[in-house]
VEXMAR-849857 format. One record per residue (C-alpha): residue number from 1; z, x, y. Coordinates in nm, 4 decimals, m for minus. Layout:
% VEXMAR-849857
<pt k="NUM" pz="Z" px="X" py="Y"/>
...
//
This chain:
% VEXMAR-849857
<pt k="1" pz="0.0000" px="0.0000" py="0.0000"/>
<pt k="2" pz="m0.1151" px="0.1350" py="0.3285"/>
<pt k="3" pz="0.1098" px="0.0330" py="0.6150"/>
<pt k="4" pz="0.1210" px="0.0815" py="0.9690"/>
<pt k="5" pz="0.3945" px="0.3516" py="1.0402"/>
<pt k="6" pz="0.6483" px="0.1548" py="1.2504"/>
<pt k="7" pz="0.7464" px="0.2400" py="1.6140"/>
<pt k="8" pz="1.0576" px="0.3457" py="1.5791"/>
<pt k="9" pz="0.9795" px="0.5985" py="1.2750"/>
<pt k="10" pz="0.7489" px="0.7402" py="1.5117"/>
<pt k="11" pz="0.9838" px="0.7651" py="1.7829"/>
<pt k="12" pz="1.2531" px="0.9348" py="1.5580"/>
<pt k="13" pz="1.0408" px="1.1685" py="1.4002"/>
<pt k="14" pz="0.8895" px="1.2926" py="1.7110"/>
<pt k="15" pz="1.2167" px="1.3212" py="1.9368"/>
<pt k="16" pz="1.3607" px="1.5378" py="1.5996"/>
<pt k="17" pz="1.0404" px="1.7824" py="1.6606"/>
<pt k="18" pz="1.1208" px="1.7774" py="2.0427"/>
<pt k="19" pz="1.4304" px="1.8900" py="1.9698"/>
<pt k="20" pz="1.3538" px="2.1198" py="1.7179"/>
<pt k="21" pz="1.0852" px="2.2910" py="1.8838"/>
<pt k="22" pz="1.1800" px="2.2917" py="2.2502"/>
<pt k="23" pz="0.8893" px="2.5506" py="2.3441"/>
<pt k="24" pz="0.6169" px="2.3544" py="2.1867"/>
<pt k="25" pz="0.7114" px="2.0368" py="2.3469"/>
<pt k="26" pz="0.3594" px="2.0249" py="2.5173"/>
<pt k="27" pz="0.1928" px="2.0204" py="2.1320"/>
<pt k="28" pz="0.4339" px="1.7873" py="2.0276"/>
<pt k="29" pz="0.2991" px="1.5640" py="2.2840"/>
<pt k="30" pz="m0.0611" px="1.5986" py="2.2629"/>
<pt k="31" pz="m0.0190" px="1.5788" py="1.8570"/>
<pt k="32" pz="0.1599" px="1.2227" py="1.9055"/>
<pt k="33" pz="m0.1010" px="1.1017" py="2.1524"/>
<pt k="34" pz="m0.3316" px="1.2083" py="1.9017"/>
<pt k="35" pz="m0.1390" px="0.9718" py="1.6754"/>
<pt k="36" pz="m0.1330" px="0.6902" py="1.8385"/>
<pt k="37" pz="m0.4979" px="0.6972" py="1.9398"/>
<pt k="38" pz="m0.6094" px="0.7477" py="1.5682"/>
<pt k="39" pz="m0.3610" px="0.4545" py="1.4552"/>
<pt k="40" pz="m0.5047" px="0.2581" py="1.7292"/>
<pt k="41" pz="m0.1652" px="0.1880" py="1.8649"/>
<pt k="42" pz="m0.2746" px="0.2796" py="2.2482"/>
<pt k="43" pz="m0.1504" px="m0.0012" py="2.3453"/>
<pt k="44" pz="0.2084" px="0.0954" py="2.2597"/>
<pt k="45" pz="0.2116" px="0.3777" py="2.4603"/>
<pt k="46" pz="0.4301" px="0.2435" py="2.7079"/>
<pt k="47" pz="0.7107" px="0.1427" py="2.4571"/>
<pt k="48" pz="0.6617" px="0.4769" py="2.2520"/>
<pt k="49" pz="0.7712" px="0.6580" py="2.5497"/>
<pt k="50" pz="1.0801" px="0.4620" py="2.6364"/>
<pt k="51" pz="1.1559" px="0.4226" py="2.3138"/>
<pt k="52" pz="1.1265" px="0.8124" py="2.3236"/>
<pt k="53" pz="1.3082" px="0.8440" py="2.5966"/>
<pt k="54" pz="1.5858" px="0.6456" py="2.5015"/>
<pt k="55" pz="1.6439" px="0.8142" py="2.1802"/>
<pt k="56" pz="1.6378" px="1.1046" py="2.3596"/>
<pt k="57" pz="1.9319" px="1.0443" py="2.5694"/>
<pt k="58" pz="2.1158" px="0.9460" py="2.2602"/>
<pt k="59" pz="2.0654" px="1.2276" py="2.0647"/>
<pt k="60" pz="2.1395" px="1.4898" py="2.3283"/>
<pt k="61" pz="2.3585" px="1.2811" py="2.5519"/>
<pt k="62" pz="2.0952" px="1.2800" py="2.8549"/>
<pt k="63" pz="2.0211" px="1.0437" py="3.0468"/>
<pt k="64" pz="1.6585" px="1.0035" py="3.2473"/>
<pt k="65" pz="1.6922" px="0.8234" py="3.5793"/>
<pt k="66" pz="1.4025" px="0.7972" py="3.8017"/>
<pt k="67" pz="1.5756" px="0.7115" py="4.1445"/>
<pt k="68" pz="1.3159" px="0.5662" py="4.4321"/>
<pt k="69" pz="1.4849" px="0.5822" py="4.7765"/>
<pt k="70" pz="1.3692" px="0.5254" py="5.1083"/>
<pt k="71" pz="1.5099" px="0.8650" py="5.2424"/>
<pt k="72" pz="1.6285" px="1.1743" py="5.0681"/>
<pt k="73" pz="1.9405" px="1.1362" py="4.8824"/>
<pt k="74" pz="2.2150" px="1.3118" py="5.0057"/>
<pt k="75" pz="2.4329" px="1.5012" py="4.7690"/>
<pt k="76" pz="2.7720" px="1.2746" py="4.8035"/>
<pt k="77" pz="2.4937" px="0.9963" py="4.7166"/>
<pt k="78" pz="2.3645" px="1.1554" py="4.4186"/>
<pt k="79" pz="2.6903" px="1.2287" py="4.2963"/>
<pt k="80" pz="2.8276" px="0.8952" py="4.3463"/>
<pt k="81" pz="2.5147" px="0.7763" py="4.1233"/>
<pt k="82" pz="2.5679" px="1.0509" py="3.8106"/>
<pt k="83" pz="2.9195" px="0.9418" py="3.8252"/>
<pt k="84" pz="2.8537" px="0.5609" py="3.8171"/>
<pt k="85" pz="2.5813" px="0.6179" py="3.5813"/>
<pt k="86" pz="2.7785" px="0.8353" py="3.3336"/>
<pt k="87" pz="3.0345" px="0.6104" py="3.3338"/>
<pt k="88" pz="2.8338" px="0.2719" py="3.3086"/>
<pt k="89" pz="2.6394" px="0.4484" py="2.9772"/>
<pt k="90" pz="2.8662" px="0.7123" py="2.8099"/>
<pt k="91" pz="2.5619" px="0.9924" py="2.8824"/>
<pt k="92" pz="2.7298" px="1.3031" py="2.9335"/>
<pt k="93" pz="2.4313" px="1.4202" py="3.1576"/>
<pt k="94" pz="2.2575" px="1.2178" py="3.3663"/>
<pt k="95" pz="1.9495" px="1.3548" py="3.5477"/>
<pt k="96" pz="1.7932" px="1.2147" py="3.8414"/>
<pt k="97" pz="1.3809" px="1.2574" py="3.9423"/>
<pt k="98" pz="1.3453" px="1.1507" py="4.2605"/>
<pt k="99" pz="1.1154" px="0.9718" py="4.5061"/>
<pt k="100" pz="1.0677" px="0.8400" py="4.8508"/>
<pt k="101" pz="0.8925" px="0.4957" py="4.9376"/>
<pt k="102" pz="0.9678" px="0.4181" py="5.2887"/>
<pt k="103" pz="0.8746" px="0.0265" py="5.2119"/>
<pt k="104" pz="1.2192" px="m0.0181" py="5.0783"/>
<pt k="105" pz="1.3743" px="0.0008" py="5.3945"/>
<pt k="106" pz="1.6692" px="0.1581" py="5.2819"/>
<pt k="107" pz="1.9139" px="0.1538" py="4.9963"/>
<pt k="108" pz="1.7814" px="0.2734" py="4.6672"/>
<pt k="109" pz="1.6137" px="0.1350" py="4.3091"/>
<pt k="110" pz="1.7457" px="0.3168" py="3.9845"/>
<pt k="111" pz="1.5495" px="0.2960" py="3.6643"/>
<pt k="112" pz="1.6256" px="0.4091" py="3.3667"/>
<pt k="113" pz="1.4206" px="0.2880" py="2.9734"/>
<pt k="114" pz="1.6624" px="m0.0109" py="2.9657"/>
<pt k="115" pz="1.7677" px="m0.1194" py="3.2722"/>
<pt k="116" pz="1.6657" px="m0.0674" py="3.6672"/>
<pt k="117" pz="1.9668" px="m0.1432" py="3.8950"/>
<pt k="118" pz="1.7917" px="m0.2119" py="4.2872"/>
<pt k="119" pz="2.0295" px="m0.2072" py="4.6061"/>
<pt k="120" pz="1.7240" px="m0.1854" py="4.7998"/>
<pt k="121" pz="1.7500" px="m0.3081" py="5.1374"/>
<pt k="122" pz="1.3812" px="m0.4589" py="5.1165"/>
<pt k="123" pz="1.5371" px="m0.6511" py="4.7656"/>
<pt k="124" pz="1.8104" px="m0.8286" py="4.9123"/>
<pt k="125" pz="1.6021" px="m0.9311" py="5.1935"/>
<pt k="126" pz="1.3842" px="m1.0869" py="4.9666"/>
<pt k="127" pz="1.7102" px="m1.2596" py="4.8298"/>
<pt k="128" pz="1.7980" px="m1.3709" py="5.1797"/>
<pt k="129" pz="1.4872" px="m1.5270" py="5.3092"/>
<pt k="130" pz="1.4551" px="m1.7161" py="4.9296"/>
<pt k="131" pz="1.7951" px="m1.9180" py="5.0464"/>
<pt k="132" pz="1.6988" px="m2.2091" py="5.2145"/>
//
């Protein structure tokens, strides 16, 4: 019986050779897109990499947050959010990549593979104008 390999085998087995093989990370990569293109499965590219990135963070205890801001973050800021973050999730590291949109006004939008937490100023305008 030929099956399709499931998602989360995929996932496991790949974030095992990541770990292994931290200086070949960029052919671990390429061999998985590889994969997924010759099992069709292009499509769950999206979900392969959070999934990824989720098991990740629970192997090693790191947590990926991409943070967009409307200004720089400050370091009292960022440190506030690690500490927040760590504490929210368990991660023992949490590691922030960072980026400016100027449309949200202020405040910031915190994503991570599970969850995105916005206190964008631009958001709760949004919430404001809905109440009638």
């Amino acid at each position: 019986m030929s099956g399709k390999t499931s998602r989360r085998i995929i996932v496991r087995a790949t974030a095992e050779q990541l770990l292994a093989h931290p200086t070949r990370q960029a052919h671990i990569m390429k061999e998985l897109a590889a994969y997924l293109l010759e099992q069709k499965m292009v499509n769950d590219v999206d979900l392969v990499i959070n999934d990824l990135i989720r098991e990740l963070a629970d192997v090693s205890g790191t947590m990926l947050v991409s943070v967009t801001s409307a200004h720089s973050l400050n370091d009292a800021v960022r440190k506030e959010l690690t500490q927040s973050l760590q504490k929210a999730t368990g991660a023992t590291d949490v590691v922030l990549s960072e980026t400016i949109d100027t449309d949200l006004l202020g405040g910031l939008i915190a994503r991570t593979p599970d969850a995105e937490l916005d206190l964008s100023v631009r958001t709760k305008l949004k919430r404001l104008s809905a109440i009638k």
